[in-house]
SEMARMAR-688412 format. One record per residue: residue in three letters; x, y, z of N, C-alpha, C in turn. Coordinates in pm, whole numbers, plus 50000, padded with zeros to 5 digits. Layout:
REM residues N
PT  code   n.xx   n.yy   n.zz  ca.xx  ca.yy  ca.zz   c.xx   c.yy   c.zz
PT   ALA      X      Y      Z      X      Y      Z      X      Y      Z
...
REM end
This chain:
REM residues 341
PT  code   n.xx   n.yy   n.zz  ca.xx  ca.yy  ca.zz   c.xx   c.yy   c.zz
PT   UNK  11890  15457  59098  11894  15311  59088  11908  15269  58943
PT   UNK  11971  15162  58902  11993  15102  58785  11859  15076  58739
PT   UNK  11826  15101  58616  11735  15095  58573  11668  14949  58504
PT   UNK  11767  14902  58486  11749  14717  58483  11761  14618  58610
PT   UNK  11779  14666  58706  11805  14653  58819  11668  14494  58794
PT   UNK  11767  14379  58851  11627  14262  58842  11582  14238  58714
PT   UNK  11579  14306  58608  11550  14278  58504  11621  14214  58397
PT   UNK  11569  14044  58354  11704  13965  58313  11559  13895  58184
PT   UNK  11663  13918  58047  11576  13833  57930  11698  13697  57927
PT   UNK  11603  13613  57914  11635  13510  57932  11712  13468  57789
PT   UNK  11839  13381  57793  11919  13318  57685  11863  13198  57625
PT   UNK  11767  13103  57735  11726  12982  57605  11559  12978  57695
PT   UNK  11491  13090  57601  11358  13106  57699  11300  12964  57756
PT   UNK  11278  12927  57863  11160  12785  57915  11024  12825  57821
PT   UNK  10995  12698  57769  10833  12666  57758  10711  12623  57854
PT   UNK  10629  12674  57887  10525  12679  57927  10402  12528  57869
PT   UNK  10471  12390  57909  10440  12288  57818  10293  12261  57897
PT   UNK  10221  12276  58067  10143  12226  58064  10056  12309  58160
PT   UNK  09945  12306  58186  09836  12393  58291  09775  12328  58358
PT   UNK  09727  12390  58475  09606  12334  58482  09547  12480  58587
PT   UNK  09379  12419  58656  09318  12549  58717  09227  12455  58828
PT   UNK  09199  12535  58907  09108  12478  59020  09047  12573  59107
PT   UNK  08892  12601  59063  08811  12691  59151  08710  12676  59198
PT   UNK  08649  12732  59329  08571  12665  59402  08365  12746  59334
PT   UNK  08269  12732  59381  08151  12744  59336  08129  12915  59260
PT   UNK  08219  13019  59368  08136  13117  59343  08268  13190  59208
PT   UNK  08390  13146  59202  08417  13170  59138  08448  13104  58953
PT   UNK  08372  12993  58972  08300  12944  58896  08188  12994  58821
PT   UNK  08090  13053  58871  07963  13083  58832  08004  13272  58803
PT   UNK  08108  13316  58805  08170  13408  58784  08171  13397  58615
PT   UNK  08247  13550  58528  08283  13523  58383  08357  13468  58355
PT   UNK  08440  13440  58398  08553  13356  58374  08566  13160  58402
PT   UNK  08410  13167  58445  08380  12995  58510  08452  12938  58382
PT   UNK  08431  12993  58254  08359  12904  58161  08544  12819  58162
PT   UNK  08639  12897  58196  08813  12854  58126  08866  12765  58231
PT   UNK  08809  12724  58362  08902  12695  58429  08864  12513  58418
PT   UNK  08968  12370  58459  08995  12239  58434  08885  12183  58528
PT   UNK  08848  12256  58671  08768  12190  58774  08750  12310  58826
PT   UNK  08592  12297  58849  08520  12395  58953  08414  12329  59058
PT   UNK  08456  12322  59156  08424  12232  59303  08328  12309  59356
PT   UNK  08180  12266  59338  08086  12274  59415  08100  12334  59595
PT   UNK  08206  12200  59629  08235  12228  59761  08314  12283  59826
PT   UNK  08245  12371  59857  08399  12468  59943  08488  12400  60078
PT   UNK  08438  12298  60095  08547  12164  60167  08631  12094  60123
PT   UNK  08575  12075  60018  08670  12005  59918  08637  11823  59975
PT   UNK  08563  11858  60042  08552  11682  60097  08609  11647  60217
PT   UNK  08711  11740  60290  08746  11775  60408  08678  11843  60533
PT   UNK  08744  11839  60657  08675  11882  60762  08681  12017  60802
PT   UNK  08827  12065  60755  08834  12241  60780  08860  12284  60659
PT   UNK  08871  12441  60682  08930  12500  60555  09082  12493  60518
PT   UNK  09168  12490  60589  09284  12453  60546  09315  12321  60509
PT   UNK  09267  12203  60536  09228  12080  60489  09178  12097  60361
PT   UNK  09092  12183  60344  09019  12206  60169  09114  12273  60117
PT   UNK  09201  12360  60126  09306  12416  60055  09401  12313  60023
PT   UNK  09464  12255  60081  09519  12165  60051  09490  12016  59974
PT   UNK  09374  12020  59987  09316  11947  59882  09309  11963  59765
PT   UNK  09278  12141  59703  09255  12175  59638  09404  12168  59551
PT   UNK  09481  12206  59650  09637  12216  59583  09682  12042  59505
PT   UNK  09626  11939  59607  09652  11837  59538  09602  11800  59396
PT   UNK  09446  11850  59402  09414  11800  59255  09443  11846  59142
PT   UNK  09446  12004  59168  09565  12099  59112  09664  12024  59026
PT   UNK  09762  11976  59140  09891  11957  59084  09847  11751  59026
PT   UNK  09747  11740  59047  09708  11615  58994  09676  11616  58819
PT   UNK  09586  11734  58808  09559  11786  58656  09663  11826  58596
PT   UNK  09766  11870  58658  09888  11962  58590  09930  11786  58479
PT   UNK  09958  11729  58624  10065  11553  58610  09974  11485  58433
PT   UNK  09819  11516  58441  09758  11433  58409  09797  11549  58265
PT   UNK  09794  11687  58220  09766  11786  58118  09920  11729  58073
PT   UNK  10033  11666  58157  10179  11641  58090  10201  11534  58049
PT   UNK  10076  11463  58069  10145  11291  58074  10251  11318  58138
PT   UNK  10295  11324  58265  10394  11267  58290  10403  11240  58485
PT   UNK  10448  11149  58510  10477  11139  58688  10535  11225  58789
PT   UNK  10512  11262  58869  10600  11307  58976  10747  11295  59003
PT   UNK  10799  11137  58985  10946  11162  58943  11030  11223  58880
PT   UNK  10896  11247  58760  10960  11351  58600  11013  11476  58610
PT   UNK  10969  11482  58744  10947  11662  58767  11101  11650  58909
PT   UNK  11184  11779  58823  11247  11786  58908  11255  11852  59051
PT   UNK  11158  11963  59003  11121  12066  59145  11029  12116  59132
PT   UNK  10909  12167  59285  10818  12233  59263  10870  12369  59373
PT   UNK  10795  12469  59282  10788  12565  59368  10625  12663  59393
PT   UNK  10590  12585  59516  10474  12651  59568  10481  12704  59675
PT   UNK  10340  12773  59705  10286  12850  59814  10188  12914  59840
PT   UNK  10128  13008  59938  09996  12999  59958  10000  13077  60033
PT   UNK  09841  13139  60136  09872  13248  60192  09860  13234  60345
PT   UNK  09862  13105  60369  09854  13021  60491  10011  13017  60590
PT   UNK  09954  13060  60752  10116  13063  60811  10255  12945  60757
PT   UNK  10328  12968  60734  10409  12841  60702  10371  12751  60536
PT   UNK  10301  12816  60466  10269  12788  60363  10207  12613  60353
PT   UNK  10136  12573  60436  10104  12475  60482  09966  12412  60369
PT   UNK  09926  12478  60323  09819  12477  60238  09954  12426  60089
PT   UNK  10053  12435  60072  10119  12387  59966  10217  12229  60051
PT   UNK  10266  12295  60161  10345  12163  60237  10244  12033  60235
PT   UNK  10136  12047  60256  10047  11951  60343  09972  11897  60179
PT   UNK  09944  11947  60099  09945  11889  59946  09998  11847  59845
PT   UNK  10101  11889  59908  10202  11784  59807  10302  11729  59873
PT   UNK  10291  11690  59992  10409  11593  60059  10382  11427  60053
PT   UNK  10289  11405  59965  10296  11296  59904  10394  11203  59793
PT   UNK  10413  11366  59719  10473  11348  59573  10665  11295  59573
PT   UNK  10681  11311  59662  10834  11289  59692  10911  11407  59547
PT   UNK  10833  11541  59563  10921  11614  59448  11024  11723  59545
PT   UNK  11108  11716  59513  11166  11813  59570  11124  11988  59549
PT   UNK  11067  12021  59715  10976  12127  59707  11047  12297  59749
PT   UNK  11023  12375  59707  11069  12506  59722  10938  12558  59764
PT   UNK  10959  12608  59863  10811  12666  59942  10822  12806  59974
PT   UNK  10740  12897  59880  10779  13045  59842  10655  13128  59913
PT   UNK  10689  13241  59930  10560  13365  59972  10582  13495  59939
PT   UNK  10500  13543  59836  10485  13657  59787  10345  13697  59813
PT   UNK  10272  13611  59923  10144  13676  59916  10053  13657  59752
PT   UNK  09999  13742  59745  09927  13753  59567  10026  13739  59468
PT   UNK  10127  13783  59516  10260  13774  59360  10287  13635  59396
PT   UNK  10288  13564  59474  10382  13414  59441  10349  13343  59304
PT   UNK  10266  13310  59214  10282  13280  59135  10350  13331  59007
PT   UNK  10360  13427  59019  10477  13525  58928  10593  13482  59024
PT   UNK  10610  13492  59138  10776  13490  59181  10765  13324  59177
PT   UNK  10683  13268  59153  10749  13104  59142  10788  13053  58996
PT   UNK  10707  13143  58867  10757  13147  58705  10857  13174  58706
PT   UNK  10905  13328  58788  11082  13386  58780  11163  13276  58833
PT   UNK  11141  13232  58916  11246  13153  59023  11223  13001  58947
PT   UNK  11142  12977  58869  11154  12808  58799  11177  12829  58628
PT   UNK  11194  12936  58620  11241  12991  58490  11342  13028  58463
PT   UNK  11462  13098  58547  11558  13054  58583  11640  12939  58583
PT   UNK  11589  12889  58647  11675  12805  58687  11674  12667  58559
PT   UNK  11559  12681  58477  11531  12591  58320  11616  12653  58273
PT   UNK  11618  12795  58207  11665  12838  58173  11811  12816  58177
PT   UNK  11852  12824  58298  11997  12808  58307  12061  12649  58247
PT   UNK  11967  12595  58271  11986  12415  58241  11991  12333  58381
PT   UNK  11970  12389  58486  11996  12313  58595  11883  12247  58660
PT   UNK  11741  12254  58619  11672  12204  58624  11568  12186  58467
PT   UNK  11547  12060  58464  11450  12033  58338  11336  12089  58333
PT   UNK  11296  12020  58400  11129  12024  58448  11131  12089  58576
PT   UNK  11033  12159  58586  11010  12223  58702  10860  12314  58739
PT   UNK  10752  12264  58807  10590  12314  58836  10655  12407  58947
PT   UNK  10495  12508  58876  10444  12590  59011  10340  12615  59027
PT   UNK  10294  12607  59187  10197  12632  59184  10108  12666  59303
PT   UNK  10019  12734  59327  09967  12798  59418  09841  12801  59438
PT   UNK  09775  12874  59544  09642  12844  59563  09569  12936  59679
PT   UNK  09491  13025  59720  09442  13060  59769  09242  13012  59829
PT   UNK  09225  12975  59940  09051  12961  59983  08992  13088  60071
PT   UNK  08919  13155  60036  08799  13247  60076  08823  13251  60235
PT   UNK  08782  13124  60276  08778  13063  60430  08873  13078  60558
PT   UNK  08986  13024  60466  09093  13006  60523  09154  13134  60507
PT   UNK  09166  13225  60452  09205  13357  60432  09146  13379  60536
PT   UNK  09017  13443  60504  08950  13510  60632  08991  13488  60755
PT   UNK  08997  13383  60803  09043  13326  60886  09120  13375  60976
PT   UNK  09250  13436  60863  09349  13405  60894  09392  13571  60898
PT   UNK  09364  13639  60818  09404  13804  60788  09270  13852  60867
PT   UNK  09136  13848  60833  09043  13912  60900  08995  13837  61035
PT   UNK  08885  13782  60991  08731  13755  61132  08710  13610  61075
PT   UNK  08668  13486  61173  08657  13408  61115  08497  13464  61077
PT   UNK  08441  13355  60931  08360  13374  60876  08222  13399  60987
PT   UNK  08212  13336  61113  08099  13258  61213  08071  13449  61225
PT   UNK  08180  13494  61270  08173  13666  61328  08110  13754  61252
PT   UNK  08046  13735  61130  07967  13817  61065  08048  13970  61024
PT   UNK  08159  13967  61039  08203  14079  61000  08181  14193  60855
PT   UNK  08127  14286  60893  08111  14375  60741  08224  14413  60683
PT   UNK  08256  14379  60539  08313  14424  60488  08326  14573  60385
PT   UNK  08458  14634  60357  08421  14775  60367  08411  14781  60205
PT   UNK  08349  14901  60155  08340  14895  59984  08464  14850  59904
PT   UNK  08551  14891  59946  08698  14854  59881  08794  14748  59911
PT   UNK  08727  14683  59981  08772  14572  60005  08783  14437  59897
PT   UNK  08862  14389  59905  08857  14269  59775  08793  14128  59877
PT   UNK  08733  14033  59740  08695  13879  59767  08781  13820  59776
PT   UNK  08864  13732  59866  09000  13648  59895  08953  13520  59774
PT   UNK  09002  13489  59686  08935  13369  59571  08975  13218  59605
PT   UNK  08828  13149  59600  08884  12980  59641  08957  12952  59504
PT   UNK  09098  12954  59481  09155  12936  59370  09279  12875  59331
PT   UNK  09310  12796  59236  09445  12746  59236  09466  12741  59121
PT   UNK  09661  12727  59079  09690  12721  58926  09805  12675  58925
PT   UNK  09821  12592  58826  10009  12544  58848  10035  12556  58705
PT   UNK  10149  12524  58674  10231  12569  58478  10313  12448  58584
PT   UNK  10390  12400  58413  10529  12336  58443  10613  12375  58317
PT   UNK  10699  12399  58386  10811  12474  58293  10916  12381  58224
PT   UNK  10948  12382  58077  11117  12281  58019  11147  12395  57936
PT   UNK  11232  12321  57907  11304  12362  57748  11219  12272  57646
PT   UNK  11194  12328  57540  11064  12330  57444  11079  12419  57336
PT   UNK  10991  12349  57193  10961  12442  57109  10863  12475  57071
PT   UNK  10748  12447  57190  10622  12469  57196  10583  12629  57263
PT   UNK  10510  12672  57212  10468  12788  57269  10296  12771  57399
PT   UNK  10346  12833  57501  10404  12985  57486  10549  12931  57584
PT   UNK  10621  13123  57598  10719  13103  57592  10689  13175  57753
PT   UNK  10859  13202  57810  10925  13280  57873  11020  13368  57864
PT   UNK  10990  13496  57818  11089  13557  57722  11196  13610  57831
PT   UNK  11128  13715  57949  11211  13773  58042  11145  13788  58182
PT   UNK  11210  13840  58283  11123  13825  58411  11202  13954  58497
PT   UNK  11114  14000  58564  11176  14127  58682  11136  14097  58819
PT   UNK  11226  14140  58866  11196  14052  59043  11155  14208  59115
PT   UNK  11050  14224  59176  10992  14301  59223  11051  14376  59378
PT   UNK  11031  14469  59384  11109  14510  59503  11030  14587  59586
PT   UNK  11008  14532  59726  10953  14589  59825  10906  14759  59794
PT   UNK  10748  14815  59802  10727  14926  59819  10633  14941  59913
PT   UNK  10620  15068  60016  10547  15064  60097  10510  15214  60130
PT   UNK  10393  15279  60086  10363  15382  60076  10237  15453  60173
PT   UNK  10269  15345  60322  10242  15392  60444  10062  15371  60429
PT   UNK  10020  15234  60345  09854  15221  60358  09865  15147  60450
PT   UNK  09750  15147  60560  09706  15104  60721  09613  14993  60711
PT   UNK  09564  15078  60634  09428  14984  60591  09394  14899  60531
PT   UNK  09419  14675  60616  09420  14583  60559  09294  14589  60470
PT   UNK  09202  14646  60451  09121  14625  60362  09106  14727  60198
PT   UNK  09217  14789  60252  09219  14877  60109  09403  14824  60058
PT   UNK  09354  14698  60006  09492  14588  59966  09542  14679  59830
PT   UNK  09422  14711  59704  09472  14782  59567  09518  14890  59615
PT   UNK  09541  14971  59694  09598  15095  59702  09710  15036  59733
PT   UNK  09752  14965  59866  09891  14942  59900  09957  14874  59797
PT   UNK  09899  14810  59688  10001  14714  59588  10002  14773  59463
PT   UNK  09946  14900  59455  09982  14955  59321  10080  15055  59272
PT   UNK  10126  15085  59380  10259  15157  59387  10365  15043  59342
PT   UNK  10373  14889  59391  10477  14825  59343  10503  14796  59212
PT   UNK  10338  14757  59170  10330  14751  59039  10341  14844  58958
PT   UNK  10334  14967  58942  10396  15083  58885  10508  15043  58858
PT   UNK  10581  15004  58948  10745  15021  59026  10783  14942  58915
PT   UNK  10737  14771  58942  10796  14702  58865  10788  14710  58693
PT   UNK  10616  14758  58656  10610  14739  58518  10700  14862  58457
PT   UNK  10709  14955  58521  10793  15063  58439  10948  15032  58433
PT   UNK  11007  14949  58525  11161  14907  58553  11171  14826  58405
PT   UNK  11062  14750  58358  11110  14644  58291  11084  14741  58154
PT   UNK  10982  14791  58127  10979  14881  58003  11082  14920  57994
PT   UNK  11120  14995  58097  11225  15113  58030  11401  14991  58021
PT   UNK  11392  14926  58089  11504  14802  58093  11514  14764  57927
PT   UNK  11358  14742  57942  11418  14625  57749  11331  14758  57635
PT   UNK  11355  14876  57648  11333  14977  57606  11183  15033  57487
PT   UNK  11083  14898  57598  10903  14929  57472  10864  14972  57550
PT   UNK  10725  15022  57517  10637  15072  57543  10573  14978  57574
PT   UNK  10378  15005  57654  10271  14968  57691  10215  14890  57559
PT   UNK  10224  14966  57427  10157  14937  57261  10195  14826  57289
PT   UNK  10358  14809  57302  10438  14695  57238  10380  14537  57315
PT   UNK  10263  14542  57375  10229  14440  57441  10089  14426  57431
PT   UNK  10062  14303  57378  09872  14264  57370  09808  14304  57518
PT   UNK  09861  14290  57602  09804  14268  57727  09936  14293  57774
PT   UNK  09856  14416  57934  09979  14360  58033  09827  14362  58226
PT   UNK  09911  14262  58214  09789  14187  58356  09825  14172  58459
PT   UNK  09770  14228  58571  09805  14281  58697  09734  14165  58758
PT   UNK  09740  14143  58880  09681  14018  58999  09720  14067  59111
PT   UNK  09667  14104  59221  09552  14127  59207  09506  14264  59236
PT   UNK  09458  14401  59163  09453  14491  59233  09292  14557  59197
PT   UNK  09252  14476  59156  09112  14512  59188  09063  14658  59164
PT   UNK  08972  14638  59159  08898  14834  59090  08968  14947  59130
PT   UNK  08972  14928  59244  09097  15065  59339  09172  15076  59300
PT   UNK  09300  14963  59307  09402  14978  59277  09473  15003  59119
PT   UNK  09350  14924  59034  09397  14926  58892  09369  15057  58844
PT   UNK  09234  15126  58900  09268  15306  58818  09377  15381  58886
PT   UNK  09431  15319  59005  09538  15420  59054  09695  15397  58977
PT   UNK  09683  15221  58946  09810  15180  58882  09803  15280  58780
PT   UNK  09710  15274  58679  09657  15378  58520  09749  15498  58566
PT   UNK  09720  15557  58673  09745  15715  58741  09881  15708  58757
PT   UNK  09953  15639  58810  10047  15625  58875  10118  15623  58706
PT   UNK  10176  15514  58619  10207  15512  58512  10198  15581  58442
PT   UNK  10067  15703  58387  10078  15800  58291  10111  15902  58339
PT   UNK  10188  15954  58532  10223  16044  58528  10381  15984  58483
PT   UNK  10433  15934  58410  10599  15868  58364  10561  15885  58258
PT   UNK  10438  15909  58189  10428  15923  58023  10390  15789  57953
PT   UNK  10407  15671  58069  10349  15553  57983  10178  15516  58049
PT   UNK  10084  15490  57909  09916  15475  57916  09946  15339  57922
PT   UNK  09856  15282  58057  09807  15116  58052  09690  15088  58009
PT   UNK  09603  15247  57986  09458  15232  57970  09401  15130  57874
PT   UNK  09503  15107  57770  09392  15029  57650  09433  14863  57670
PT   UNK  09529  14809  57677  09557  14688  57735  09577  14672  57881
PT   UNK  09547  14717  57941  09552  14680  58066  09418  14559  58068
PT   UNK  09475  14486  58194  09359  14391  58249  09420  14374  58413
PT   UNK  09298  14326  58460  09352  14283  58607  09243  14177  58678
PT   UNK  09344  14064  58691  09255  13915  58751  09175  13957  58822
PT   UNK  09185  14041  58951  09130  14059  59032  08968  14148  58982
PT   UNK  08968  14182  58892  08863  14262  58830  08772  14148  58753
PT   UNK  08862  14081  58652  08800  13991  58566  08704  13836  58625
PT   UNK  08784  13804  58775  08717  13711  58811  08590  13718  58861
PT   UNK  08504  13822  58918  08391  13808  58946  08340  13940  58874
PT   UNK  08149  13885  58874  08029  14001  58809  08011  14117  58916
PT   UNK  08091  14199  58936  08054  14277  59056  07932  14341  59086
PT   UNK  07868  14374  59001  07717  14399  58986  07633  14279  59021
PT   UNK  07673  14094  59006  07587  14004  59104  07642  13983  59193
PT   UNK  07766  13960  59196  07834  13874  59319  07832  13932  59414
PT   UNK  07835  14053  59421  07885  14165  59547  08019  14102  59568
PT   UNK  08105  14166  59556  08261  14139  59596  08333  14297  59627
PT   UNK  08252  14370  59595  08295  14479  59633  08451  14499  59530
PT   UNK  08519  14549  59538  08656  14565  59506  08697  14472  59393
PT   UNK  08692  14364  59374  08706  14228  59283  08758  14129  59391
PT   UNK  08880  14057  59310  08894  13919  59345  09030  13950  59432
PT   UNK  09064  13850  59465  09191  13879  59521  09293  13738  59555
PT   UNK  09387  13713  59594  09454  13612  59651  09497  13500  59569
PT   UNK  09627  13454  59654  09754  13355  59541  09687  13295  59451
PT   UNK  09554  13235  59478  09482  13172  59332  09457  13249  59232
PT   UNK  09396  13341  59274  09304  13461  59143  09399  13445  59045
PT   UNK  09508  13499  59054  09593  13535  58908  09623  13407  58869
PT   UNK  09662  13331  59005  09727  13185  58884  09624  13104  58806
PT   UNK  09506  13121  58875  09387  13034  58770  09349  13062  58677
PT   UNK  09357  13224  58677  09256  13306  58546  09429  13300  58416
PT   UNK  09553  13336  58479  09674  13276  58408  09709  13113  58321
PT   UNK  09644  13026  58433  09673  12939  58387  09542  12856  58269
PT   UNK  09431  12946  58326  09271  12891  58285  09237  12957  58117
PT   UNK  09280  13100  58150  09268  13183  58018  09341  13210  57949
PT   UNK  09463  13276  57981  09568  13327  57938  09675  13278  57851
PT   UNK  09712  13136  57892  09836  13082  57857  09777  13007  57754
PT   UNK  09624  12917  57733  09589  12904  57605  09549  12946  57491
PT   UNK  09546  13106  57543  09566  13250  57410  09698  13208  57353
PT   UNK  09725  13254  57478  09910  13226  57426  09983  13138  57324
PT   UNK  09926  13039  57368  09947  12916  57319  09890  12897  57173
PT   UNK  09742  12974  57118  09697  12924  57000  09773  13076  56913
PT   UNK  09836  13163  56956  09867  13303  56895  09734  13418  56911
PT   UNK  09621  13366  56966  09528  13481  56991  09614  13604  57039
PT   UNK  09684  13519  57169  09759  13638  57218  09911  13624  57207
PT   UNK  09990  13741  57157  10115  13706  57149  10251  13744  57247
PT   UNK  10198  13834  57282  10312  13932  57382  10218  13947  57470
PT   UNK  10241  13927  57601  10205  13939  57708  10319  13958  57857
PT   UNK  10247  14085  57981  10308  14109  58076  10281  14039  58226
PT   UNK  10249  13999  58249  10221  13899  58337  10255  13957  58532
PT   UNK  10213  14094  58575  10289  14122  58690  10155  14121  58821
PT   UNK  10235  14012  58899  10123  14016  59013  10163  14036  59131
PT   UNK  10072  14122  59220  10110  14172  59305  10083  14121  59437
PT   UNK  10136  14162  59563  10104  14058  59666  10162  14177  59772
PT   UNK  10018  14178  59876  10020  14283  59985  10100  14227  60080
PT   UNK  10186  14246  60140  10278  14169  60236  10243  14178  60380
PT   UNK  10140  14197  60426  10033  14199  60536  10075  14122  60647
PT   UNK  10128  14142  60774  10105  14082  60898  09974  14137  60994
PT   UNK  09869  14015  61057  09750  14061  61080  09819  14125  61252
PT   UNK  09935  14093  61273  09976  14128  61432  10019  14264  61384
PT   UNK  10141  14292  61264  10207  14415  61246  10070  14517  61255
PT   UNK  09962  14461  61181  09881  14554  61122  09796  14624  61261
PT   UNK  09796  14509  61361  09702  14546  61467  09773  14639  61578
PT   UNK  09949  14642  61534  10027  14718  61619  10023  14827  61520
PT   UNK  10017  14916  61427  09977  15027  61311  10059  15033  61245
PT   UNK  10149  14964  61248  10191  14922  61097  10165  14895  60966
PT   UNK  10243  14970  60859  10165  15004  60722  10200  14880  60631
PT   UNK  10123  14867  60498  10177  14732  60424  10260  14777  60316
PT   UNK  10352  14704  60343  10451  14663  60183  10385  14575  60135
PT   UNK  10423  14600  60012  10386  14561  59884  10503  14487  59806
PT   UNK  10490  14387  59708  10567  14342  59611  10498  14366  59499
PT   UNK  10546  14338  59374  10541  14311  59233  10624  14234  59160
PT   UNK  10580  14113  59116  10707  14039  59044  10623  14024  58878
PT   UNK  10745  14039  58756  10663  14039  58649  10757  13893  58570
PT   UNK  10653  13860  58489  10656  13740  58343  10634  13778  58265
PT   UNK  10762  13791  58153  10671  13839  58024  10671  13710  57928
PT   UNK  10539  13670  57912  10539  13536  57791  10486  13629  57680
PT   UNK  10517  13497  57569  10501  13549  57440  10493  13406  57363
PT   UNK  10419  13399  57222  10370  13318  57161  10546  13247  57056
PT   UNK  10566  13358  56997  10737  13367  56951  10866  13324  57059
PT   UNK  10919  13259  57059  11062  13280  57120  11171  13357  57097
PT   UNK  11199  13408  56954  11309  13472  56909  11400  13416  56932
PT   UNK  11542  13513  56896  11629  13467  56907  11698  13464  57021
PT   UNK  11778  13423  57074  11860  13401  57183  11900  13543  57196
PT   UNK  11894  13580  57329  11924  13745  57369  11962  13737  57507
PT   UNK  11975  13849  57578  12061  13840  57743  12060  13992  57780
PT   UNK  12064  14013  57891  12092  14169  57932  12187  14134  58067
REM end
């Protein structure tokens, strides 16, 4: 296979002009409480179900984004969200207020990486100005929906990840504000025959291998050559196997590596077993922590690849194994010069 295959540096990188974050109690009171715009007591959100609270959550979300841009809903030419809800309904049902013209995406855990590639692009190209994304995952409504509802008391197994009440949106222009969008790799289906919906970091770290090594060896650095490179979500399992998987190719993630899914909860109080998981985790702790490193030069080069178990709870119950995606962002504090592959 071509070894750049998907892998495209962008000619007039998009800026990364605005954020915002939205998490619910327990991932709040987590290490990472201290970065995120709103942390909601209520896991209702002020609503009657849990998908009602997801969608709530998505609204105020994309309410903080409007409010972090000064600017309206008209301003914005396109959104591209999604969620881990059938029909992505948890993004439809929150922003069909806004009259923005909506792109409604599913990568599972990667959609917020495949909604940066796909609205970065298309800035990039000039065909859209402005353009949000943004996503969101609830605890509740997950469960729900992949496992047992919550009422069923179901045990969960050691390696199992916490589904995160979480949300995050960016809006993307052309800008000479940092941070940037330097290049992006579109992730490609891997599926290495795991059964087991609850061991999610094993099935998604094969993609992520997949993808972070395509793009190294594409724009020809190393692991060094990056402050950070940050996985979403693969959680304790999966992130020492990603480590494994990568240094048998000769490239170490050991010393910059990070992974949302690890960083969002105290696993020693919370009990979460595994870490964090789901379309919020990466985009909140991305949009909450990350991009205002970025932004002051704390951090300058950064890899941005999140992963997303591609799980049907029917495929799974007929023994069917999970694919996996990986889609990567690489921001950076610099823009450079105009470049292309």
């Amino acid at each position: 296979m071509n070894p750049t295959h998907s892998c495209i540096l962008l000619r007039h990188p998009p800026s990364v002009s605005a954020w915002a974050s939205t998490v619910g109690k327990k991932e709040g009171d987590g290490p990472m409480g201290f970065c995120f715009d709103i942390v909601e007591s209520d896991s209702h959100f002020g609503k009657e179900s849990w998908e009602q609270a997801e969608s709530e959550m998505q609204r105020r979300t994309m309410q903080q984004l409007l409010l972090a841009a000064d600017c309206k809903p008209s301003d914005l030419d396109a959104v591209f969200a999604g969620d881990l809800i059938n029909q992505c309904t948890s993004s439809t049902f929150g922003l069909r207020h806004l009259e923005i013209p909506f792109f409604g995406i599913y990568g599972a855990c990667s959609t917020m990486a495949e909604g940066l590639l796909l609205a970065s692009l298309c800035v990039d190209s000039g065909y859209l100005s402005r353009a949000a994304v943004l996503t969101s995952s609830h605890f509740s409504s997950a469960e729900r929906q992949f496992r047992f509802p919550l009422s069923y008391g179901a045990q969960r197994t050691p390696n199992a990840q916490w589904t995160c009440t979480a949300s995050g949106a960016a809006l993307l222009e052309r800008s000479d504000q940092p941070p940037y969008i330097l290049g992006v790799c579109g992730g490609i289906v891997r599926d290495y025959g795991i059964t087991d919906a609850n061991n999610m970091g094993a099935a998604m770290a094969p993609a992520a291998a997949d993808t972070i090594l395509r793009y190294l060896n594409a724009t020809g650095t190393r692991p060094s050559d990056y402050d950070m490179i940050v996985t979403g979500d693969l959680g304790l399992v999966g992130s020492k196997l990603l480590c494994k998987l990568t240094a048998a190719q000769g490239f170490d993630l050991t010393k910059n590596h990070k992974d949302c899914g690890v960083m969002m909860f105290d696993n020693s109080t919370q009990d979460t077993h595994a870490g964090g998981s789901g379309c919020g985790c990466s985009a909140s702790i991305l949009c909450g922590y990350f991009l205002p490193k970025l932004q002051s030069g704390e951090i300058r080069n950064l890899l941005f690849a999140a992963t997303g178990a591609l799980l049907s709870p029917m495929l799974c119950q007929q023994g069917e194994s999970i694919p996996a995606v990986c889609h990567l962002v690489h921001f950076a504090h610099d823009c450079g010069k105009e470049h292309g592959v």
